[in-house]
N, C-alpha and C positions, 0 to 999 in steps of 0.2 A: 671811699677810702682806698689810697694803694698802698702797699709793705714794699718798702726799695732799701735797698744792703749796697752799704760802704764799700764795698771788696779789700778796698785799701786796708781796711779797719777791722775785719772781720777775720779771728784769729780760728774759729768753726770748735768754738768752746763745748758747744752742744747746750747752752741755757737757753735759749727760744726752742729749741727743740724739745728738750723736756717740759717747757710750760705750755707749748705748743705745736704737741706732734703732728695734727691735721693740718698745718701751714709748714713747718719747716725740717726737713732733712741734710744734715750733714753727712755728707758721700765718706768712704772708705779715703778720697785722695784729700781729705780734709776741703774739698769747696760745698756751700751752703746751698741748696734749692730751696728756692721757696715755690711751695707745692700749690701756694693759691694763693696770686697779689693784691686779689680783690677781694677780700673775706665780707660776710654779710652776714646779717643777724647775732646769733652768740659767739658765732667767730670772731665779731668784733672787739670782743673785750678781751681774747685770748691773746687775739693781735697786739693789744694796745700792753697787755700784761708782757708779751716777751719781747715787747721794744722796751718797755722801761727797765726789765731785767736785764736787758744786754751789757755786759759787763764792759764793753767797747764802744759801746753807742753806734754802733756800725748798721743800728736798724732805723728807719724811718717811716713815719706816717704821713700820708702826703694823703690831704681832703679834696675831696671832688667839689 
């Protein structure tokens, strides 16, 4: 599994952040880091939780 983010889309609301603080951080300049693209094990489902919370859809899950 990889986490890839829309930029276009991504308004850095901070809801994958709060469902998913060990993957994603939104900086002080409002852009999104994602802290780890490739999550494993119960990362996985945190992943998959703050892609379907995304208020913008700006998050994606791309299968290996």
């Amino acid at each position: 599994m990889r986490i890839t983010v829309d930029r276009s889309k991504c308004t850095a609301l901070g809801v994958c952040e709060s469902l998913a603080p060990e993957l994603f951080e939104v900086q002080e300049d409002g852009s999104l880091i994602i802290l780890n693209e490739r999550p494993e094990g119960s990362l996985c489902s945190a992943a998959r939780e703050a892609v379907e919370g995304c208020p913008t859809e700006a998050l994606r899950i791309e299968e290996d």
